[in-house]
N, C-alpha and C positions, 0 to 999 in steps of 0.2 A: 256894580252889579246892575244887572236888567231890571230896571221897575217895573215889564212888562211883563204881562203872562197870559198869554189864553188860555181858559178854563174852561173846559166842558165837563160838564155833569149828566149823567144818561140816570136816572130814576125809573125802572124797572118794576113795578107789580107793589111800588113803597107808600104806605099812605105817609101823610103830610107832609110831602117835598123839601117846601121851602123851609121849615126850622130846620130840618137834617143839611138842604143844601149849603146854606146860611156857614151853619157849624163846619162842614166839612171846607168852605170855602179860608173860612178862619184858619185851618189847621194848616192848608196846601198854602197861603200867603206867607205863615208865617213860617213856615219850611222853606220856601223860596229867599228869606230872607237873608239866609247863607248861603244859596247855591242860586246858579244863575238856572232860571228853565225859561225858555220858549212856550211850551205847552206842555197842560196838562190834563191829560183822558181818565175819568172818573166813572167807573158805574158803579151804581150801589142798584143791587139786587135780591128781591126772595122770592127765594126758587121753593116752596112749600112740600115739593114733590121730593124732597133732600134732606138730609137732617146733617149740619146744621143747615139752616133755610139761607141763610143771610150771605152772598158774598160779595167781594168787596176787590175787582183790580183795578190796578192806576199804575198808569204808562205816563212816565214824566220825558218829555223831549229836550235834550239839553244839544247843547253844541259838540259837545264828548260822543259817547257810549249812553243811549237812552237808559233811564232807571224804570226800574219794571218790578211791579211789587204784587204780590194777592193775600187774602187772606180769605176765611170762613169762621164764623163764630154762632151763636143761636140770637144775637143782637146785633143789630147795624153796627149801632158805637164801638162795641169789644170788636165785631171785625174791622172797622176802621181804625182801632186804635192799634190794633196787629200789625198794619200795614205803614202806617206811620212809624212803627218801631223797626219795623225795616225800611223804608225809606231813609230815614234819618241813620240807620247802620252804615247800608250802600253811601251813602252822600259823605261820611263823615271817614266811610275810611280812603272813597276816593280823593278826599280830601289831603290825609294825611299822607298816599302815597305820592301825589303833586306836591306834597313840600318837601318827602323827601326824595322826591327827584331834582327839586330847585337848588336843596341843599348838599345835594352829590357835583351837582354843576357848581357849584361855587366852590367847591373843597378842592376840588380837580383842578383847575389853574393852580390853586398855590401848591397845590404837592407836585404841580409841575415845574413850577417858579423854586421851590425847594432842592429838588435834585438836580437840577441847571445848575446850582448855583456850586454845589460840593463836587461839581464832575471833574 
């Protein structure tokens, strides 16, 4: 895996930044721990003029098909927690469809090796 990642973070109209950024950078490291990203585009926003106020998108750049997630909640946290719950959806089933694509390629030689052999 990439041990690398750039993060950016955009804080938008939020008081106390840095515990929120801190946290959220926790959350996108340790997400990244399973999947490879390049970068990752973070804004956290209150938009007061809105109800909920709070919202929340992050654009992860991978080597694939970028992940692309949002959410809105009336708290930072609960929208970011939103958005992690779908990131981590997106990421886990792209996951599963890459293996079962490795694993359709591996089955296909021998069932081609199998009816060669009774012809």
């Amino acid at each position: 895996m990439n041990t690398t990642m750039r993060l950016n973070v955009q804080h938008l109209k939020i008081r106390s930044p840095h515990r929120l950024g801190d946290w959220v950078e926790r959350q996108i490291l340790a997400l990244g721990a399973g999947w490879q990203s390049d970068e990752a585009n973070i804004r956290l926003e209150r938009r007061p003029e809105i109800s909920p106020a709070h919202e929340v998108p992050v654009h992860l750049v991978t080597r694939g098909t970028d992940v692309i997630a949002g959410s809105r909640d009336h708290t930072m946290r609960a929208a970011f927690a939103k958005v992690m719950v779908q990131l981590r959806d997106q990421i886990g089933s792209r996951i599963v469809r890459r293996l079962q694509r490795l694993k359709s390629k591996l089955s296909a030689p021998a069932a081609r090796a199998r009816s060669t052999r009774f012809a």
